[in-house]
N, C-alpha and C positions, 0 to 999 in steps of 0.2 A: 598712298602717301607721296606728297612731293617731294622733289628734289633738295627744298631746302631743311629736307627734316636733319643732313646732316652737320649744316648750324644749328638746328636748336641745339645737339647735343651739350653743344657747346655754351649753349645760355644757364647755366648755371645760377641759381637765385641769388642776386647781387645787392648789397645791403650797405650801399655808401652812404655815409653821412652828408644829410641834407642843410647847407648853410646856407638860410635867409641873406640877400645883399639889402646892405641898408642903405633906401632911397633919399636919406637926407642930401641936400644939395645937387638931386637927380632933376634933369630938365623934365616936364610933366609931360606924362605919355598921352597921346592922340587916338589911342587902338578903340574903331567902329568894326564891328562885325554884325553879320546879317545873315540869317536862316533863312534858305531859299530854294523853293521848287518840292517844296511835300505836299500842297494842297492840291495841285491841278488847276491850277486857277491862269495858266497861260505866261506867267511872269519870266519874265529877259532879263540878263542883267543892265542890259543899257537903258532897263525901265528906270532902276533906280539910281537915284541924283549920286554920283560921288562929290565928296570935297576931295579938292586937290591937296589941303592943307592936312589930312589925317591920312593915316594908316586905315584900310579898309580889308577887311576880311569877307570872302563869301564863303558859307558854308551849305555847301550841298546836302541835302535832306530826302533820303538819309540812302547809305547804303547797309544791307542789312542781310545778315546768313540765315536766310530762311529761301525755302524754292520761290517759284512762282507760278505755281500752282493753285487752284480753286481753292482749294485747303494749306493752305503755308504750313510747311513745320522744317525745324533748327537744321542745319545745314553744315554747323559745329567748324565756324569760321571760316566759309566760303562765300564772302560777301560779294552779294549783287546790284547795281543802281536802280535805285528804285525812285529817283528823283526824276522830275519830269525831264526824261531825258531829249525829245527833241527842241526844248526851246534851252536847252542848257547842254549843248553837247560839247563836245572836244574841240571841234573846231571856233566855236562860242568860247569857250573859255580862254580860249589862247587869245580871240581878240581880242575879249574886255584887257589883257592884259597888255596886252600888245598899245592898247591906246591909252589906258592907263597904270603910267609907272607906281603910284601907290598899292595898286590890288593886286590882291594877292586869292589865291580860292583853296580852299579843304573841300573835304568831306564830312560829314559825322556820321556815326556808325548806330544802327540800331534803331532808336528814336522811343514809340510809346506802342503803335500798331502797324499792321498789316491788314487791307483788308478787313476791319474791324478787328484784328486777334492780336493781343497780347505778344508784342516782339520780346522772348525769355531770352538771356542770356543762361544757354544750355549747352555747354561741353561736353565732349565726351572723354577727355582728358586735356591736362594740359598740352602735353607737348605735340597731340594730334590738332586739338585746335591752334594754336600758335602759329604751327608749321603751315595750317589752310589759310590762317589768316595773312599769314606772310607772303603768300603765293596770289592770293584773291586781292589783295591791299595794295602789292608791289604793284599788280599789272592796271585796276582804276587809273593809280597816281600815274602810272607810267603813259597808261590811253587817253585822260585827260588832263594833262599836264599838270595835277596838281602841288600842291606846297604842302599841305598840311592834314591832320583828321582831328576828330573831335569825337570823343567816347561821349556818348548820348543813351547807355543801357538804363532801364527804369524795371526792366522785370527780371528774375534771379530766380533760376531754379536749381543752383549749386551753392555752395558755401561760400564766404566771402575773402578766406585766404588763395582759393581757386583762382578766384574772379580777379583780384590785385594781382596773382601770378601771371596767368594768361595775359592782361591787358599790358598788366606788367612788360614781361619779355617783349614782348609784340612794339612797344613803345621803345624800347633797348633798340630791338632790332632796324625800326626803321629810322629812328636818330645815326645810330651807329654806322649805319652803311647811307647815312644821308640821301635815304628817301623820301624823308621827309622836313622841312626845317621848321616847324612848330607841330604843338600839339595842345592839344584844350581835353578836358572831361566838361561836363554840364552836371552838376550833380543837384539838386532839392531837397528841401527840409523834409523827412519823414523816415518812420522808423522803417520801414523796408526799404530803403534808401540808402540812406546816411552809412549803413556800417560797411557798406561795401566800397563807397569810393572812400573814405576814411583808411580804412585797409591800405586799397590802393595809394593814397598818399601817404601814407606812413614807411611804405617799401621803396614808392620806386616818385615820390613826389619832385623828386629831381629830376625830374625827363619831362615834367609836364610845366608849360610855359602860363598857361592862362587856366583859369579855374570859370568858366561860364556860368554863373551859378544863376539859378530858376526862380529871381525871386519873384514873378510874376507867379510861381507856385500855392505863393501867401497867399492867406483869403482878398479877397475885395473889401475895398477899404481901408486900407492899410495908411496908416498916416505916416508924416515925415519922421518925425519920431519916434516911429516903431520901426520905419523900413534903415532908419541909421542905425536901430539897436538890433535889424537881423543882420545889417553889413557888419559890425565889431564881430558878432556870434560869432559868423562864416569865417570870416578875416583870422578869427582864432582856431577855429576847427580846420581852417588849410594855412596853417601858419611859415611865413615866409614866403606864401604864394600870390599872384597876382588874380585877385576876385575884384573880376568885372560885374557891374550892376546892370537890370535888365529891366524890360516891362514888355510883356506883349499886344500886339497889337489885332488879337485877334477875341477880345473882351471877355481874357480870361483875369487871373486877381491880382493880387499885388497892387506897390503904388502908383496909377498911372499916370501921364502928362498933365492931362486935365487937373489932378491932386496933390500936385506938389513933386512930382520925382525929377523936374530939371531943377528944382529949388535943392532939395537932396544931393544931387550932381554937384552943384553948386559948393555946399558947406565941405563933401568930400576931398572939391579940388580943392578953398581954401588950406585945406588940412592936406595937402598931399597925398591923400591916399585915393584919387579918380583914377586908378590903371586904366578905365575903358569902359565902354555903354554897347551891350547888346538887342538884339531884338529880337526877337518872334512875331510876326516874318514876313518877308518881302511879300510872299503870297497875299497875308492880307489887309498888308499895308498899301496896296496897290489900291484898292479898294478906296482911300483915301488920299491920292496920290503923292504918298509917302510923305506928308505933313513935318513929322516926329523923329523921319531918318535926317530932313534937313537941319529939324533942329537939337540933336543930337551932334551932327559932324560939327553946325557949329560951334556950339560948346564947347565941344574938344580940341579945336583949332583956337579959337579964344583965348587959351590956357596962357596964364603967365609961369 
């Protein structure tokens, strides 16, 4: 057990009332973030284009508590980088930042696999995980200089008042002691899904700044139409929260550029609700030579 098991003691299940700010007469927000270095595909950040004129998030992909081992298994909140770590190291991230005053870099946690295997979110309690993840968390952010994390769990082998505890406190903790200054979930439409970060936004949905939501999750095909009428669903399901719209770029579903999602973009901002456009992921937008990031930042700089 580490040393900081004797704050958790202290983290006690805290159940403040979550107050939505009303964005009427709010200047329109510019927030680009980008998933990057899970594929192995060689990607820098200074591959991709920033605009100067938005806010840009990099999120490293992914750090995840499992060994690394032949055989992976849970590690119960002692997270490891598993991001391509020499073209994305510490020294790396301090310059991108260094040169540009917009960016800013997280982490996300978790992601989909391992090695082909199923990344579970598997505690062995809360306050023993907490405590690892507090100590594994603090010392990432601390080795490369990060700002933020980004909960990315998709498999669940404990109950979902657990899961909103653990993430929960964990999110307490590195707000509170300002080790971190943002934080995001990524959560997706589905029934093994939906109840666990549901949970967690209904506890502790005040600590979490941005909601990344997956909707490149939707099937293919997705018209403009339908992907406005999964934005309200989401919008009501994280109520008071800021849910960014996304598409990935590595031809998976959802509405993609080609089909209308900057048209979407579009009808959002006239409506003030465009908090922000994400992607999935640098890796294989490279591939393209990031087409869809430039026309994305400018759309968000655009913004009256």
């Amino acid at each position: 057990m580490h040393s900081s098991t004797l704050l958790i003691s202290l983290l006690l299940p805290l159940h403040f009332l979550f107050c939505s700010l009303s964005t009427v007469g709010a200047a329109p927000e510019k927030l680009f973030r980008e998933y990057i270095g899970a594929e192995g595909i060689n990607v820098t950040f200074t591959d991709v284009p920033i605009n100067p004129s938005v806010d840009f998030h990099f999120l490293l992909s992914f750090a995840i508590d499992y060994t690394d081992a032949a055989s992976p298994s849970p590690t119960n909140g002692d997270f490891r980088a598993y991001w391509d770590t020499d073209n994305l190291s510490p020294a790396q991230v301090t310059a991108i930042k260094n040169k540009h005053a917009n960016v800013r870099v997280g982490m996300s946690l978790a992601g989909d696999t391992i090695n082909s295997q199923h990344v579970y979110f598997h505690p062995t309690s809360v306050t023993s995980w907490v405590a690892n993840a507090i100590h594994s968390i603090t010392d990432l952010v601390t080795r490369y200089n990060l700002d933020g994390i980004d909960i990315d769990y998709e498999h669940f082998s404990t109950d979902t008042d657990t899961f909103a505890e653990c993430v929960g406190r964990l999110l307490f903790y590195l707000k509170q002691n300002k080790i971190v200054s943002f934080t995001s979930i990524a959560p997706y439409e589905d029934d093994s899904v939906r109840p666990y970060y549901l949970a967690l936004w209904r506890k502790y949905g005040h600590l979490i700044d941005y909601v990344n939501f997956q909707f490149y999750a939707y099937p293919k095909g997705t018209t403009v139409s339908q992907f406005l009428n999964y934005f309200d669903t989401q919008s009501s399901n994280y109520n008071g929260g800021k849910v960014l719209v996304s598409f990935g770029t590595d031809g998976s579903g959802g509405l993609s550029p080609k089909n209308g999602f900057f048209k979407a973009c579009s009808i959002l901002s006239k409506q003030g609700k465009l908090h922000g456009i994400f992607i999935w992921s640098a890796d294989d937008s490279k591939k393209a030579n990031f087409e869809y990031e430039i026309q994305s930042q400018h759309l968000l700089a655009s913004q009256q």
